[in-house]
DSSP file (Angstrom, degrees, kcal/mol; ACC not computed):
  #  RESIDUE AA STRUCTURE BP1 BP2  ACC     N-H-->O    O-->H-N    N-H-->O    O-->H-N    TCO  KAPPA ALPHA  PHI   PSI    X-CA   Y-CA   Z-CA
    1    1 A X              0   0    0      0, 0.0     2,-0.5     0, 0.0     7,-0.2   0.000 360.0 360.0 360.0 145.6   -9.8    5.2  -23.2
    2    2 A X        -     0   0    0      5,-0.1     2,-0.4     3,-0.0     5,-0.2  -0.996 360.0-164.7-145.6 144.4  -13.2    6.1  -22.7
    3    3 A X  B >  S-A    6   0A   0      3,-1.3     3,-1.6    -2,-0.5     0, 0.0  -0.998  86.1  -8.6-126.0 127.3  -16.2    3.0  -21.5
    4    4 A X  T 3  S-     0   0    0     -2,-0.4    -1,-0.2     1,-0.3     3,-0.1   0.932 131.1 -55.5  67.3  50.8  -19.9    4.3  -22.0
    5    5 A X  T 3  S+     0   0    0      1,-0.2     2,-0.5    -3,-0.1    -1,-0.3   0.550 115.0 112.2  78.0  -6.3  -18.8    8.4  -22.8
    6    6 A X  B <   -A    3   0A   0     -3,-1.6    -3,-1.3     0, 0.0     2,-0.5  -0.645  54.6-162.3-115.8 144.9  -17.0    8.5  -19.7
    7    7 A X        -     0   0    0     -2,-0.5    -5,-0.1    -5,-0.2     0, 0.0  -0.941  41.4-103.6 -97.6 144.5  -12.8    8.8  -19.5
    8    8 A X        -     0   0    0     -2,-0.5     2,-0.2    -7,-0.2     3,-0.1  -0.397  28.7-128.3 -49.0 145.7  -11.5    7.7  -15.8
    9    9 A X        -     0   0    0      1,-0.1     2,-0.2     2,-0.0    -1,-0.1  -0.516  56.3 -94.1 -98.6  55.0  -10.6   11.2  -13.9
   10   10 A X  S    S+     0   0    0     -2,-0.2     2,-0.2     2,-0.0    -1,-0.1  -0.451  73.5   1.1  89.1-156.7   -7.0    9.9  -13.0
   11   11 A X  S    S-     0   0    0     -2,-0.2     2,-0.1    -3,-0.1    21,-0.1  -0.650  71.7-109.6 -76.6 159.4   -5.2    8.2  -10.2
   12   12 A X        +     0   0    0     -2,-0.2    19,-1.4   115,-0.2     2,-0.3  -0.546  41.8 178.4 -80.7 148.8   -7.1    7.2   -7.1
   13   13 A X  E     -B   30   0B   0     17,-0.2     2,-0.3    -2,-0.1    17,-0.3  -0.904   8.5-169.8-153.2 154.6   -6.1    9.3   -4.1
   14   14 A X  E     -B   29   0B   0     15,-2.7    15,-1.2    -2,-0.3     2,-0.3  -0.964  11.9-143.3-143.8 150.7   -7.5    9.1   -0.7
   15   15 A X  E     -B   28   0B   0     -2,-0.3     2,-0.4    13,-0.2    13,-0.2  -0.858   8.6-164.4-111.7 157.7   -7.0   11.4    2.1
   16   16 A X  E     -B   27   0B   0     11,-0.9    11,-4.1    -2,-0.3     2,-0.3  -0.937   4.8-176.1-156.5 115.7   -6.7   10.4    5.8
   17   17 A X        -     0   0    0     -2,-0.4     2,-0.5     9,-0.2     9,-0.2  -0.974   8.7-169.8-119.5 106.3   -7.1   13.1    8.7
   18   18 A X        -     0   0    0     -2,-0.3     7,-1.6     7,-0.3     2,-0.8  -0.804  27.3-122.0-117.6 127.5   -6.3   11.4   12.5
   19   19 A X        +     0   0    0     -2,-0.5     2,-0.4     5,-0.2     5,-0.2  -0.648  37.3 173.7 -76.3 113.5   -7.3   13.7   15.1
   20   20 A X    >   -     0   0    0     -2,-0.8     3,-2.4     1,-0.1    -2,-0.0  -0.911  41.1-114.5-124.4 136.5   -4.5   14.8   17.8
   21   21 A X  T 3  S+     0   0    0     -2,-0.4     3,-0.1     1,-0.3    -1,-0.1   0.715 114.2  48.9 -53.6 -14.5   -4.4   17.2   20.5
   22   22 A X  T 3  S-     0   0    0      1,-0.5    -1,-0.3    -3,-0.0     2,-0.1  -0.186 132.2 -52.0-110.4  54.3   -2.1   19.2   18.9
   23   23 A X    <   -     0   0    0     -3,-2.4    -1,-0.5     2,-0.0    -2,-0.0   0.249  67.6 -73.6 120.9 147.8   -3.6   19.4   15.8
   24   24 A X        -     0   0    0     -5,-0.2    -5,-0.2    -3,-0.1     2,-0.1   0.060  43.0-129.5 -43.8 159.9   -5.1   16.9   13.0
   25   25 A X        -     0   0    0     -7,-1.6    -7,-0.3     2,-0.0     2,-0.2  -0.563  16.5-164.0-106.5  53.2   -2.8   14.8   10.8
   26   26 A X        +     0   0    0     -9,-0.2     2,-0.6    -2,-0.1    -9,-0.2  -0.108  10.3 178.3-110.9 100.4   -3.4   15.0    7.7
   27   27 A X  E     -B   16   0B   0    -11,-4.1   -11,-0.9    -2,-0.2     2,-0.2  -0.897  13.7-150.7-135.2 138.2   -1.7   12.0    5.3
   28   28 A X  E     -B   15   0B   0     -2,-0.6    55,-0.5    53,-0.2    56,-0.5  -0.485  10.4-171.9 -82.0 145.5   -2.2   11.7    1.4
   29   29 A X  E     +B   14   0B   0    -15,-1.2   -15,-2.7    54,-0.2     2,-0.4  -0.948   5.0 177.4-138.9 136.5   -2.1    8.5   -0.7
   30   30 A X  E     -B   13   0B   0     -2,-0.3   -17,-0.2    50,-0.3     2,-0.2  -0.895  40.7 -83.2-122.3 159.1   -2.1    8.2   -4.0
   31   31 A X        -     0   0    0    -19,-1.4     2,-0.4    -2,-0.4    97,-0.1  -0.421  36.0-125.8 -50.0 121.4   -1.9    5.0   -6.3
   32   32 A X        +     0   0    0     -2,-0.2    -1,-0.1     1,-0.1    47,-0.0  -0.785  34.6 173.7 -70.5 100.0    1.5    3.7   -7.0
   33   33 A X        +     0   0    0     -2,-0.4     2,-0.2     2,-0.1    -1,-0.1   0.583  55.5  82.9-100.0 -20.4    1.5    3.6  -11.1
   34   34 A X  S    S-     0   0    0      1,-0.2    45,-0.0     0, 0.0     3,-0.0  -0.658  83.4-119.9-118.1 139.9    5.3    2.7  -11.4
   35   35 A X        -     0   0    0     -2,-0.2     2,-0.6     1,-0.1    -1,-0.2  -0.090  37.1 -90.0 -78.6-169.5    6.4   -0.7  -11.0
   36   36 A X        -     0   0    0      1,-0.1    -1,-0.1     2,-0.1    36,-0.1  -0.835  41.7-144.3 -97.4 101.9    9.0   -1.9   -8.2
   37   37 A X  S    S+     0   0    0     -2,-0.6     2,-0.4     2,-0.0    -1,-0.1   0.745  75.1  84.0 -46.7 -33.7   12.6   -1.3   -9.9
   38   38 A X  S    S-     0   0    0      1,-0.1    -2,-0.1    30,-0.1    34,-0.1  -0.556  79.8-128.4 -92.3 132.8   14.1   -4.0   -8.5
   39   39 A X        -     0   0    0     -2,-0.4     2,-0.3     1,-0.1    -1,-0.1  -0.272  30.0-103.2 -71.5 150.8   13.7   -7.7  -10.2
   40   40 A X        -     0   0    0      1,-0.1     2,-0.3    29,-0.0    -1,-0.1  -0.516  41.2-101.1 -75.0 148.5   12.7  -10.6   -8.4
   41   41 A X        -     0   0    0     -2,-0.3     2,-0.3    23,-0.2    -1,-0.1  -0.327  36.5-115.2 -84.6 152.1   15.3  -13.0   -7.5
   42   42 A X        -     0   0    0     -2,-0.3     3,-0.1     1,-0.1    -1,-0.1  -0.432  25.7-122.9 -60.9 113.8   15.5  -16.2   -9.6
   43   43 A X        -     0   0    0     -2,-0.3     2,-0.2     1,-0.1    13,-0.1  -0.243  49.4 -79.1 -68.0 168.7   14.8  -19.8   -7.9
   44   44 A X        -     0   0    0     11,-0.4    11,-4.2     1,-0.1     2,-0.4  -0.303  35.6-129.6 -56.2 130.8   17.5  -22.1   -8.2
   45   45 A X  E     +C   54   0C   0      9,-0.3     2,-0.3    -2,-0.2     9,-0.3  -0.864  30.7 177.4-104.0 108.3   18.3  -24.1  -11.2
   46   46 A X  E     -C   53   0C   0      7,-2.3     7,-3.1    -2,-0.4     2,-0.5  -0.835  28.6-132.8-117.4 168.3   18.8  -28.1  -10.7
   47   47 A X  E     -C   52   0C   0     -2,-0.3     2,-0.4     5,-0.2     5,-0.2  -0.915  27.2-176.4-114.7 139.6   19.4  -30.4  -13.1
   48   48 A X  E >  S-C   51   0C   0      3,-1.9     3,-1.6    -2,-0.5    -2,-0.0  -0.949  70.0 -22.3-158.9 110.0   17.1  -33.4  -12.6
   49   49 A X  T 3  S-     0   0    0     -2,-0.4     3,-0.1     1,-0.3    -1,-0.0   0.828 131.5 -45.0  47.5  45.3   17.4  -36.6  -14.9
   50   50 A X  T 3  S+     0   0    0      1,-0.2     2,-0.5     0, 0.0    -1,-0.3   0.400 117.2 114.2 105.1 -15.5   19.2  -34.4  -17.7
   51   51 A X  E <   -C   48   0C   0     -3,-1.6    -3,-1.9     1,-0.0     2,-0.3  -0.890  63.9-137.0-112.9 130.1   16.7  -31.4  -17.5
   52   52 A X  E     +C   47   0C   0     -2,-0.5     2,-0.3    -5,-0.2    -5,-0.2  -0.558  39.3 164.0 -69.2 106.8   17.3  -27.8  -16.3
   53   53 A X  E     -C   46   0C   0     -7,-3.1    -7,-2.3    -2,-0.3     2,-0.6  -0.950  38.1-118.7-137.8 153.8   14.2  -26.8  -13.9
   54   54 A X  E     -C   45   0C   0     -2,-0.3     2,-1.0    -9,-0.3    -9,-0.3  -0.741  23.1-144.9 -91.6 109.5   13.6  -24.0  -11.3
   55   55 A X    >   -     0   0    0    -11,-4.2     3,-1.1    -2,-0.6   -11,-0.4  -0.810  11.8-168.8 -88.5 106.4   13.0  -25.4   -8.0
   56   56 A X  T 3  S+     0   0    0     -2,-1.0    -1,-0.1     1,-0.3   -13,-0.0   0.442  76.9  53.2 -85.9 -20.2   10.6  -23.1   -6.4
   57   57 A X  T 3   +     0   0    0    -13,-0.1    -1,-0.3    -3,-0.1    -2,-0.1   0.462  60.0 127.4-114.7   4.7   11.1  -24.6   -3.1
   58   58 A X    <>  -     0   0    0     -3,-1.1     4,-1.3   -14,-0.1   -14,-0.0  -0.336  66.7-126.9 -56.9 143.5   14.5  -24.6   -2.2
   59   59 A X  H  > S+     0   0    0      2,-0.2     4,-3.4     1,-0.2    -1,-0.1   0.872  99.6  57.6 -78.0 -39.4   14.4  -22.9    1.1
   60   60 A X  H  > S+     0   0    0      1,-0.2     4,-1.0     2,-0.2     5,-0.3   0.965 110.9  44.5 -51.3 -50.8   17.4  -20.0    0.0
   61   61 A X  H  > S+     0   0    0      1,-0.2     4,-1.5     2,-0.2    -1,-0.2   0.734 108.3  55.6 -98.2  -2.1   15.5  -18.8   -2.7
   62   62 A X  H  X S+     0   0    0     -4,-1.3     4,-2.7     2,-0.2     5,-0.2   0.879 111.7  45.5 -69.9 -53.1   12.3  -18.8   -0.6
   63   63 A X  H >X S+     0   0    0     -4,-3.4     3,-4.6     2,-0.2     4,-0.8   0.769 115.4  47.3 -53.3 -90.8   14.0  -16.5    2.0
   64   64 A X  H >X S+     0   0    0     -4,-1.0     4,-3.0     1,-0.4     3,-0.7   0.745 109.2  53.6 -35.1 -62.4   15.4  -14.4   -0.6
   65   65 A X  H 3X S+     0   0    0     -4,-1.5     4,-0.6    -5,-0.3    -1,-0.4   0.787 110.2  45.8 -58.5 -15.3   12.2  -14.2   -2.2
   66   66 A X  H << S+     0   0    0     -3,-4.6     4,-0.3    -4,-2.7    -1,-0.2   0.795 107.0  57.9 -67.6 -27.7   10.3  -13.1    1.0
   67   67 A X  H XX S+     0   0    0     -4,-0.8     4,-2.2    -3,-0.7     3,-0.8   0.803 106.8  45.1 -78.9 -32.4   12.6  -10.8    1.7
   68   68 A X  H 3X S+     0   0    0     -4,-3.0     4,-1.4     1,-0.3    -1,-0.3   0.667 109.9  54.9 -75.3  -8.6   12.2   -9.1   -1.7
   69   69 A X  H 3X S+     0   0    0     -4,-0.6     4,-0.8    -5,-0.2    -1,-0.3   0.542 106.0  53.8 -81.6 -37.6    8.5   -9.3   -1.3
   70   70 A X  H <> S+     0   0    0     -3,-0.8     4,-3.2    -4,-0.3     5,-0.3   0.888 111.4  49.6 -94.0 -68.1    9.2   -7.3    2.3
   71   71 A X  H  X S+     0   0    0     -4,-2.2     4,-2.7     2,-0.2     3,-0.4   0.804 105.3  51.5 -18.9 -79.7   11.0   -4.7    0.3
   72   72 A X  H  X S+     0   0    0     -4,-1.4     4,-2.4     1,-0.3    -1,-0.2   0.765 112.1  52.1 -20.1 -79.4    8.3   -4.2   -2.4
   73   73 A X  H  X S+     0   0    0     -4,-0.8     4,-1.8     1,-0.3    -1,-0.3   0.639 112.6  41.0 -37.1 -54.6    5.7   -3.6    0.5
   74   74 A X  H  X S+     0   0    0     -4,-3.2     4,-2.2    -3,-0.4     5,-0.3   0.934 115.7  44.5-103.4 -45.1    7.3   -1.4    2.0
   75   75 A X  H  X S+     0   0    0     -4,-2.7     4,-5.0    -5,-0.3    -2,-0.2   0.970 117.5  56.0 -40.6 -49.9    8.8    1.0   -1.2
   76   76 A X  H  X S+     0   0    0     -4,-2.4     4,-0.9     1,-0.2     3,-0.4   0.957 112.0  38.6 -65.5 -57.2    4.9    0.5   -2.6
   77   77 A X  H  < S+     0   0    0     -4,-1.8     4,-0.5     1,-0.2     5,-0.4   0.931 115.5  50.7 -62.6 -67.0    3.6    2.0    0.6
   78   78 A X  H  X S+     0   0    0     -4,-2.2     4,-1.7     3,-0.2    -1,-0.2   0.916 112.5  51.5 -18.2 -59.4    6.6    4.7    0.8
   79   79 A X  H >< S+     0   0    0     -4,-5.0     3,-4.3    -3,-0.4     4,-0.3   0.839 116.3  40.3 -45.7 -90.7    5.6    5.5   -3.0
   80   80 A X  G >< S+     0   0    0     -4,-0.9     3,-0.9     1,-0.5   -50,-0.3   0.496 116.6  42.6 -18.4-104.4    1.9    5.9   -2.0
   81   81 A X  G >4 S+     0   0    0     -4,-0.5     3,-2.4     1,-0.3    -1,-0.5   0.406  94.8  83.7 -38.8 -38.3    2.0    7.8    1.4
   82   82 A X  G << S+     0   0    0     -3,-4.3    -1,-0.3    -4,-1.7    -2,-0.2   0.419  76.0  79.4 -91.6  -4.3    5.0   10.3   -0.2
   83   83 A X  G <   +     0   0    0     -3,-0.9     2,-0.5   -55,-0.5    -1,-0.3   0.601  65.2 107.3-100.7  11.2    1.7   12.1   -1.6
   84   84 A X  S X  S-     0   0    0     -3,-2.4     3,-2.4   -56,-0.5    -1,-0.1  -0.770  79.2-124.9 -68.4  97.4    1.5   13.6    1.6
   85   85 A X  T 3  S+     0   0    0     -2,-0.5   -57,-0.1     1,-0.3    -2,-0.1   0.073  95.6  10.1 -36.0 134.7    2.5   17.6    1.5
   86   86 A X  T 3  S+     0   0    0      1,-0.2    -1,-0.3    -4,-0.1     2,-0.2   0.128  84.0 151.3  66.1  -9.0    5.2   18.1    4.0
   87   87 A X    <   +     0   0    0     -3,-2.4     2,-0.5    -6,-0.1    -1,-0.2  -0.229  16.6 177.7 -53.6 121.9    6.0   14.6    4.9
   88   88 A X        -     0   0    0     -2,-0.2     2,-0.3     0, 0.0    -1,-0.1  -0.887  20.9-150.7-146.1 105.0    9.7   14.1    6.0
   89   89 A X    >   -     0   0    0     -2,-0.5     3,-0.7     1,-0.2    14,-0.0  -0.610   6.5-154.9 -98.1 134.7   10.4   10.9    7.0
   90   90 A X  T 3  S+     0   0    0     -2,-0.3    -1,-0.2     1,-0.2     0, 0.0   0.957  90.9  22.9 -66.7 -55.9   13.7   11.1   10.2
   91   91 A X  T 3  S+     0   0    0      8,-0.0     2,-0.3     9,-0.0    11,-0.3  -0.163 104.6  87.7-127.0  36.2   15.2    7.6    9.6
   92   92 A X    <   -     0   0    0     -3,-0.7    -3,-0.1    10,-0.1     5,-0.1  -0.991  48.2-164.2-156.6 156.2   14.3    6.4    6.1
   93   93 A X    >   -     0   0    0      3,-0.4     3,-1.5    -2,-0.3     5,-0.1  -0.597  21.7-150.3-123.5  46.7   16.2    6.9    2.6
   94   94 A X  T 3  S+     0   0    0      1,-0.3    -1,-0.1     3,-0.1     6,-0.1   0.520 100.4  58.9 -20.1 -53.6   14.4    6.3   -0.1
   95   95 A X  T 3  S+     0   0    0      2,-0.1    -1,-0.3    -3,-0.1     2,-0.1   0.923 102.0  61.5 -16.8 -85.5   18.1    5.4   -1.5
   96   96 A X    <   -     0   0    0     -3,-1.5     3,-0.5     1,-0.1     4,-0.4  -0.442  63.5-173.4 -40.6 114.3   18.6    2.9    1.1
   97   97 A X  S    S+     0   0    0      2,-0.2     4,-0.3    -2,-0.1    -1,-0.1   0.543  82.8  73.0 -94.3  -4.4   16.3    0.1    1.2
   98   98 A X  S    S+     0   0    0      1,-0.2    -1,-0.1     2,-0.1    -3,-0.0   0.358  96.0  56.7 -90.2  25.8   17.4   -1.2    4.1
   99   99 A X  S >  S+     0   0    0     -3,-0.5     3,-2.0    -5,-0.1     2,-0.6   0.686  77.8  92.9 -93.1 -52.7   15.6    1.8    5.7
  100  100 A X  G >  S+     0   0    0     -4,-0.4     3,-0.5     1,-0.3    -2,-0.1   0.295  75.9  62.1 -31.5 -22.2   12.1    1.2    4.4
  101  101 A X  G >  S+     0   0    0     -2,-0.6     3,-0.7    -4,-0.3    -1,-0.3   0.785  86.4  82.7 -72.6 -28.6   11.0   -0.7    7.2
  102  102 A X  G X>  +     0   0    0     -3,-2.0     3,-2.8   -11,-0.3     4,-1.4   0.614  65.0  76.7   7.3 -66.8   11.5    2.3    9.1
  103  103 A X  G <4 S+     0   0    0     -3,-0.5     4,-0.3     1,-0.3    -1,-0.2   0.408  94.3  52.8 -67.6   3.3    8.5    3.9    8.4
  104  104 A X  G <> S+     0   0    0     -3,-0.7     4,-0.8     2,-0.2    -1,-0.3   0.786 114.5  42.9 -98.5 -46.8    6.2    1.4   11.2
  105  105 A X  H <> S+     0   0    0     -3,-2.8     4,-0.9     2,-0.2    -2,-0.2   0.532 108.0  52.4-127.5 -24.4    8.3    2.0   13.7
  106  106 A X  H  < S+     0   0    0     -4,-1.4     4,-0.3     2,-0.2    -1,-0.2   0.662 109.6  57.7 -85.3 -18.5    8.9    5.9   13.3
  107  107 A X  H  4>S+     0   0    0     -5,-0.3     5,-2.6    -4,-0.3     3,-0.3   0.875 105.7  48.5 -41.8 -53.9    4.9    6.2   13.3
  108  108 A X  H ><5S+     0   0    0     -4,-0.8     3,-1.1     1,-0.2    -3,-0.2   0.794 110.2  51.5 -87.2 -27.9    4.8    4.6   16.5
  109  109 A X  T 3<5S+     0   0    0     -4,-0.9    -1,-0.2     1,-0.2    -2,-0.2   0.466 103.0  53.3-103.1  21.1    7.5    6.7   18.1
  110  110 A X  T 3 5S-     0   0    0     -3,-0.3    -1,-0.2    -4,-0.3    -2,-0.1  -0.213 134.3 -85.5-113.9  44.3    6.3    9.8   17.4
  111  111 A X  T < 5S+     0   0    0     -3,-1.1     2,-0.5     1,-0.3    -3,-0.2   0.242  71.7 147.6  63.2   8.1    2.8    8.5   19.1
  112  112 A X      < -     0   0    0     -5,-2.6    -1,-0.3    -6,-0.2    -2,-0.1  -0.498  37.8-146.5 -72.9 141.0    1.1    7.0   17.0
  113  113 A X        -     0   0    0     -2,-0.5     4,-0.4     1,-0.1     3,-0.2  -0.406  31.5 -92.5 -95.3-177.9   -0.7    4.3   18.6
  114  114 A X  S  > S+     0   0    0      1,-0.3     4,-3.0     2,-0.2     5,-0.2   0.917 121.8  60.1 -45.3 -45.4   -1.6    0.6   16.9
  115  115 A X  H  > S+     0   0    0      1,-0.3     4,-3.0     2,-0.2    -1,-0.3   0.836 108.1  33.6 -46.7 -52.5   -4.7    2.0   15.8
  116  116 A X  H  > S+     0   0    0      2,-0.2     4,-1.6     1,-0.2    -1,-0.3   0.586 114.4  59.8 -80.5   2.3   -3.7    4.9   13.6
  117  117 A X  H  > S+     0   0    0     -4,-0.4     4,-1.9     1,-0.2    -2,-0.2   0.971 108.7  42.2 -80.2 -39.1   -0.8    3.1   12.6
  118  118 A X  H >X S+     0   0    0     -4,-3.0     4,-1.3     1,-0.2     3,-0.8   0.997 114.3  53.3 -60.6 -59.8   -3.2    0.2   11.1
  119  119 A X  H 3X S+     0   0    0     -4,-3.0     4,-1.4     1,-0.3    -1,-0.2   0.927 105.2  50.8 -38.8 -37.9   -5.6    2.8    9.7
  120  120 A X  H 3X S+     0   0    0     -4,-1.6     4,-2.1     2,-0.2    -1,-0.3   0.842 115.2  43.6 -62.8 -23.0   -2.8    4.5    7.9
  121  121 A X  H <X S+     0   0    0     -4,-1.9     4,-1.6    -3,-0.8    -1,-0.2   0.997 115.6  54.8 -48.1 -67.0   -1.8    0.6    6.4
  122  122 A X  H  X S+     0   0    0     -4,-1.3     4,-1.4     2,-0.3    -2,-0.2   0.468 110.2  40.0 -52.6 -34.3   -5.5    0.4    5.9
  123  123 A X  H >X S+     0   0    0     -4,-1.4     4,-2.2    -5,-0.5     3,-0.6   0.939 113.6  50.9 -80.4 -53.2   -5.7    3.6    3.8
  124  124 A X  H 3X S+     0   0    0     -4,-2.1     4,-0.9     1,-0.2    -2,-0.3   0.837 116.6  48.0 -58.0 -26.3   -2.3    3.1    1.5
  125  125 A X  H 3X S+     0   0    0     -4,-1.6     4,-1.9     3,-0.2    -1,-0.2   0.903 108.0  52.0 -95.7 -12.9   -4.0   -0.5    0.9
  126  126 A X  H << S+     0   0    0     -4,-1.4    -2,-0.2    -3,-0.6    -3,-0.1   0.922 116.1  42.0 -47.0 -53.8   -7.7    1.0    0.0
  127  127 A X  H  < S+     0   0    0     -4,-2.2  -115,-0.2     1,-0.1    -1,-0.1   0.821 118.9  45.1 -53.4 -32.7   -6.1    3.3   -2.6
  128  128 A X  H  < S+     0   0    0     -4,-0.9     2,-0.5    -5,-0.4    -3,-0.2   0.991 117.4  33.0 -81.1 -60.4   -3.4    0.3   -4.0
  129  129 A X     <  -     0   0    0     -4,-1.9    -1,-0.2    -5,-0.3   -98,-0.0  -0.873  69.1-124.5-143.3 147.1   -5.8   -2.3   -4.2
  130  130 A X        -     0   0    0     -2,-0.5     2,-0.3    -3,-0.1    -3,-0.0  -0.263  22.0-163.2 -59.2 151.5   -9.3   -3.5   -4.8
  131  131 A X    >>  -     0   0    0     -5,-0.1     4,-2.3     0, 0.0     3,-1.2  -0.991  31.6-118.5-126.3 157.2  -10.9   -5.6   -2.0
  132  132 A X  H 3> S+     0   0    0     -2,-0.3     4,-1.5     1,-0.2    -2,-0.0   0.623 116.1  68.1 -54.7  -1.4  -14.4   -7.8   -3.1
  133  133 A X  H 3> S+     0   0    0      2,-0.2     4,-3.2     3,-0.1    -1,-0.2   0.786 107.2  35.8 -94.9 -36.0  -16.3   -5.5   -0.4
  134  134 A X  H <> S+     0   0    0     -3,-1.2     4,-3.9     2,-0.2     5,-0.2   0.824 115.3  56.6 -83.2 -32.7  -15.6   -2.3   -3.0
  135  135 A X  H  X S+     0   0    0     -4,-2.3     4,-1.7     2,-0.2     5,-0.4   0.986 112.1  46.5 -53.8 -81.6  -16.2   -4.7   -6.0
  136  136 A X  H  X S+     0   0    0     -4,-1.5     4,-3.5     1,-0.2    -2,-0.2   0.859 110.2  42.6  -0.2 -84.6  -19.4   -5.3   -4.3
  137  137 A X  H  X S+     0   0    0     -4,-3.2     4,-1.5     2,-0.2    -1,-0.2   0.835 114.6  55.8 -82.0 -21.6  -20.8   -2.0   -3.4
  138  138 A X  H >X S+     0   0    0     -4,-3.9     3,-1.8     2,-0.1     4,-1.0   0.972 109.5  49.0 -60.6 -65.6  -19.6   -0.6   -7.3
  139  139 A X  H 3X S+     0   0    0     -4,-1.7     4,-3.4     1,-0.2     5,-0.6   0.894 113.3  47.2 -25.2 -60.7  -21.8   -3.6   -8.8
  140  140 A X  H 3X S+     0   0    0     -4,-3.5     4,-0.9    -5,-0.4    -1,-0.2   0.945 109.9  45.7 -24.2 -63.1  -24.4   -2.4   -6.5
  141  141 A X  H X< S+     0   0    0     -3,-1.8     3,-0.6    -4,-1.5     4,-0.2   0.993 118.7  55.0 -59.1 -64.2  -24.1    1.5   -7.5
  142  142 A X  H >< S+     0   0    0     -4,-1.0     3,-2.2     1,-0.3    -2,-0.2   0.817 110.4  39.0   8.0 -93.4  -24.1   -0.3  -11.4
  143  143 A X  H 3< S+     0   0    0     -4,-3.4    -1,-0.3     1,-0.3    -2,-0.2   0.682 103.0  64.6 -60.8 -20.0  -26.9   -2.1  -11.3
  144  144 A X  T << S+     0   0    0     -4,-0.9    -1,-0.3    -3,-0.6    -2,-0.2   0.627  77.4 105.0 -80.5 -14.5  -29.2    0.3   -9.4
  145  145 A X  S X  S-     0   0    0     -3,-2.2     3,-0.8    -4,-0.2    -3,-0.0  -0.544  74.7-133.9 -85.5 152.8  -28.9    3.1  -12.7
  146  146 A X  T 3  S+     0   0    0      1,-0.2    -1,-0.2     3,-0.0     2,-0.1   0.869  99.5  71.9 -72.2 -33.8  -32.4    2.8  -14.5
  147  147 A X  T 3  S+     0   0    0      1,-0.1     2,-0.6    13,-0.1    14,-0.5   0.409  75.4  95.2 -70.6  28.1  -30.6    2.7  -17.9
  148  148 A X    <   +     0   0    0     -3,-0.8    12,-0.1    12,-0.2    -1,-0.1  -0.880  53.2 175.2-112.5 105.2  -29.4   -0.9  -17.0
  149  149 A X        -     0   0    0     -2,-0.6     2,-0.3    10,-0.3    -1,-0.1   0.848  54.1  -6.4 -85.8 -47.2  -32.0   -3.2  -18.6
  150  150 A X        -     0   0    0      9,-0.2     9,-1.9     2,-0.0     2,-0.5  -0.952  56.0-143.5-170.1 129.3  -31.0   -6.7  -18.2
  151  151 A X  B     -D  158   0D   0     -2,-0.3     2,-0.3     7,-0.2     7,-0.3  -0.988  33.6-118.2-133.6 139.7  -27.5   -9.0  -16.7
  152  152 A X     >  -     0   0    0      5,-2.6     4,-4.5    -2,-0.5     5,-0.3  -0.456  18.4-144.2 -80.6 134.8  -26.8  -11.7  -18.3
  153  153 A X  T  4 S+     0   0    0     -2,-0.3    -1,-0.1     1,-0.2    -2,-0.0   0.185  95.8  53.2 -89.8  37.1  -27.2  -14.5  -15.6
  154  154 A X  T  4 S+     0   0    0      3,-0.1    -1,-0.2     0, 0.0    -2,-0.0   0.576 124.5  21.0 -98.6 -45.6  -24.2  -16.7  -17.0
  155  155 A X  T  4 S-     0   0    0      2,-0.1    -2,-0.2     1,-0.0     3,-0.1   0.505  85.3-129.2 -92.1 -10.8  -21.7  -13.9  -17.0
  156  156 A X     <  +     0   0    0     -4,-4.5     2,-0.2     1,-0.2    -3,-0.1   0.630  59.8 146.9  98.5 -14.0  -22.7  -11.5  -14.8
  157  157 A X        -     0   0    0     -5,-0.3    -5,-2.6    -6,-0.1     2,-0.6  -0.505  41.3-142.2 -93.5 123.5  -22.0   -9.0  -17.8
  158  158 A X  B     -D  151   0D   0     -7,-0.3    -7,-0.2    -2,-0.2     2,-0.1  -0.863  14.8-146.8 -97.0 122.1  -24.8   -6.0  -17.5
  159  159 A X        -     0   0    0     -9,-1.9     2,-0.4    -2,-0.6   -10,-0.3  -0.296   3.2-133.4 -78.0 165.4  -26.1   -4.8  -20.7
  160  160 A X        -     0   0    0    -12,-0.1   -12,-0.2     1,-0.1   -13,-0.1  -0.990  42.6 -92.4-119.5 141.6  -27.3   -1.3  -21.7
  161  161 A X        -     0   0    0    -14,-0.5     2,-0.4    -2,-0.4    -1,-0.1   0.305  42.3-130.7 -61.6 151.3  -30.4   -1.0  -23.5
  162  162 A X              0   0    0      1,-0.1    -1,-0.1    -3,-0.1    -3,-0.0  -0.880 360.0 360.0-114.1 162.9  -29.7   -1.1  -27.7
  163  163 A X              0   0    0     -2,-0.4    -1,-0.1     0, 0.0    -2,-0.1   0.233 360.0 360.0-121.4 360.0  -31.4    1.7  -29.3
């Protein structure tokens, strides 16, 4: 795919360097491209005046569904941070999900305080996902090149000059 002559240069990766007295800390994240293997579970099927419907709110498949939701988070984050060189995580299994939570809690006892621990959330979710603040400041960058003539004020949609 190429928009305006230009091809995207890859995956997003962001780097994140925490200063320590015995030396910086250096963790990679790259963009998760692969979906989450595991399916979400399926609400509960009642039958209600003859008709087969998914109840969305039964409270069992709402646990279950948080819990796989817990999962996700913490595998997507795993992915992501795993594009740090040398990272070798003590007490989590990639195998195992019921290690994946792990990774919060071995941060914080090998000294990481709240602070880095949030930045390091803070990075894996800059790379993973967009927030309206980066949405923002690209529109900005956008509009500011001098070949951008004109945005159309219903849509928003920025034209490029026709030749």
């Amino acid at each position: 795919m190429k928009l305006q002559g230009r091809k995207p240069s890859g995956v997003r990766e962001e780097l994140l360097v925490l200063p320590r007295p015995e030396g910086d800390f250096a963790f990679k994240f790259r963009a998760v491209m692969e979906d989450y293997p595991e399916p979400p579970p399926e609400p509960v099927r009642k039958n209600i005046k003859g008709a087969i419907v998914q109840d969305r709110n039964d409270p069992e498949f709402t646990v279950l569904l948080d819990a796989w939701g817990t999962r996700k988070t913490h595998w997507h984050f795993l992915k992501s941070i795993s594009a740090t060189d040398g990272l070798e995580w003590e007490t989590i299994d990639m195998t195992k999900p019921e290690t994946w939570s792990n990774w919060e809690k071995e941060l914080k006892d090998d000294g990481f305080n709240d602070a880095e621990v949030n930045m390091i959330f803070r990075t894996y979710q800059k790379v993973n996902f967009l927030s309206e603040d980066m949405l923002e400041e690209a529109r900005k960058r956008f509009l500011a090149q001098p070949e951008i003539t004109q945005v159309d004020s219903l849509s928003g949609i920025s034209a490029l000059p026709t030749t």
